[in-house]
C-alpha positions as CSV (number, residue, x, y, z in Angstrom):
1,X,19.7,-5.4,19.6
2,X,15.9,-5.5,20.7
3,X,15.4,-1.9,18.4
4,X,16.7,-3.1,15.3
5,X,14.6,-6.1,15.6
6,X,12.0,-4.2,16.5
7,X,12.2,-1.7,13.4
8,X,12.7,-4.9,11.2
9,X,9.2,-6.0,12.3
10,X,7.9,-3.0,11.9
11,X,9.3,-2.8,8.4
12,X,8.0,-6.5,7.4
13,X,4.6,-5.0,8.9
14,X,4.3,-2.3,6.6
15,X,5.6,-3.6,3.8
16,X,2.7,-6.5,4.0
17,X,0.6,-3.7,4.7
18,X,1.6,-1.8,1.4
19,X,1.5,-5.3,-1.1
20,X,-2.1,-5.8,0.4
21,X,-3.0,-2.5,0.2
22,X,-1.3,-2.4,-3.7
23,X,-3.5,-5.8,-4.7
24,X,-6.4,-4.8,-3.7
25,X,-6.5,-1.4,-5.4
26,X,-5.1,-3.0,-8.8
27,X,-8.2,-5.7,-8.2
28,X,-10.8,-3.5,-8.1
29,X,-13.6,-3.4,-11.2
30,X,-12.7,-0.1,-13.3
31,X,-16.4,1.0,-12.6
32,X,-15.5,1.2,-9.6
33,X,-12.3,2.6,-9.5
34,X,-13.5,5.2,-11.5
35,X,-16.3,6.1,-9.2
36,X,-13.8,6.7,-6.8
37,X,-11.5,8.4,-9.1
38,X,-8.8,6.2,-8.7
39,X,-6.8,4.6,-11.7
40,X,-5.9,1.1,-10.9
41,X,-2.5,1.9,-12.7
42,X,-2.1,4.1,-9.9
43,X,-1.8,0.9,-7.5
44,X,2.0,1.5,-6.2
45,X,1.9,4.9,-5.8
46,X,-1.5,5.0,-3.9
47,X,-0.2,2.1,-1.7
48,X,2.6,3.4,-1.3
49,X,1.6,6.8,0.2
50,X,-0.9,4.7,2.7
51,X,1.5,3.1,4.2
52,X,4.6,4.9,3.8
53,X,3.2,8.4,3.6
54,X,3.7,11.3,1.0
55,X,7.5,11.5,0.4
């Protein structure tokens, strides 16, 4: 019983981490996003591989 809550924390945790991480790349000023070669469009998929990984 104590793993599955565990993994359902650790699944909450990441999936916080991912909508955070997903905001804040959609919220950033297209001059900048472009300096960094990053199209805010891209905002899922980027977050998603941070957190998650490449799939």
């Amino acid at each position: 019983m104590l793993n599955l809550i565990e993994r359902l924390q650790s699944a909450a945790r990441n999936h916080a981490r991912y909508r955070q991480t997903r905001d804040e790349i959609a919220r950033l000023p297209m001059d900048i996003a472009l300096d960094l070669n990053i199209y805010p469009g891209d905002a899922e998929r980027l977050a998603r591989e941070a957190v998650y990984g490449r799939a």
